[in-house]
C-alpha positions as CSV (number, residue, x, y, z in Angstrom):
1,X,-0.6,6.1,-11.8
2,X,-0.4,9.5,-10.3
3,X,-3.6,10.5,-12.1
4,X,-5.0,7.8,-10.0
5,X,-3.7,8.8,-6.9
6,X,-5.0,12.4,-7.4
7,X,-8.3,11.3,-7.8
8,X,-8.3,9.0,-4.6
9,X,-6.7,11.8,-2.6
10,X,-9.5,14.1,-4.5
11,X,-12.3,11.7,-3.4
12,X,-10.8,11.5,0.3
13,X,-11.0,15.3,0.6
14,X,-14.2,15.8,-1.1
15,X,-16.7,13.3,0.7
16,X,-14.2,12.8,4.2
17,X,-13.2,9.3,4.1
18,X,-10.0,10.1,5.7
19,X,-10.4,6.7,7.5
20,X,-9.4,5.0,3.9
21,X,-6.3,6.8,4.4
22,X,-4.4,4.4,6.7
23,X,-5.5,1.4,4.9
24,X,-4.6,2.6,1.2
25,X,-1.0,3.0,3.2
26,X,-0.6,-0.5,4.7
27,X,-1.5,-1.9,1.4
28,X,1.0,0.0,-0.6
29,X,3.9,-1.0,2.4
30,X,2.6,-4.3,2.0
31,X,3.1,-4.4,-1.8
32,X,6.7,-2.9,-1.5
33,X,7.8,-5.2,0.8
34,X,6.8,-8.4,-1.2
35,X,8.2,-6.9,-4.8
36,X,11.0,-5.4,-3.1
37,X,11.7,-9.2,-1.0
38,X,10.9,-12.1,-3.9
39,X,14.3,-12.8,-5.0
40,X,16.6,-11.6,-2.0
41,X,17.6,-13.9,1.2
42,X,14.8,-12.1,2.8
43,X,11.5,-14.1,0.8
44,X,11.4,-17.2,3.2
45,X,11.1,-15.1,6.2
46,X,8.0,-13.2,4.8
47,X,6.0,-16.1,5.3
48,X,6.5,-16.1,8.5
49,X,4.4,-12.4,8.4
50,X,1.4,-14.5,7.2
């Protein structure tokens, strides 16, 4: 996983996509936040998110 994330950040700097930067983010908070809510009192408010 880090090896991956190396070579992202790697690609970023090399051919200046620093626009995927934000999105790659977003993703990753969106991710967390549904692993982090499916089980707790939280999960049938997240569907009010989408």
């Amino acid at each position: 996983m880090l090896d991956l994330l190396k070579e992202l950040w790697h690609f970023m700097l090399e051919r200046k996509k620093f626009w995927l930067l934000p999105i790659i983010i977003v993703l990753i908070l969106f991710g967390a936040l549904l692993v982090f809510a499916q089980g707790s009192a939280v999960a049938p408010f997240i569907y009010t998110l989408f």
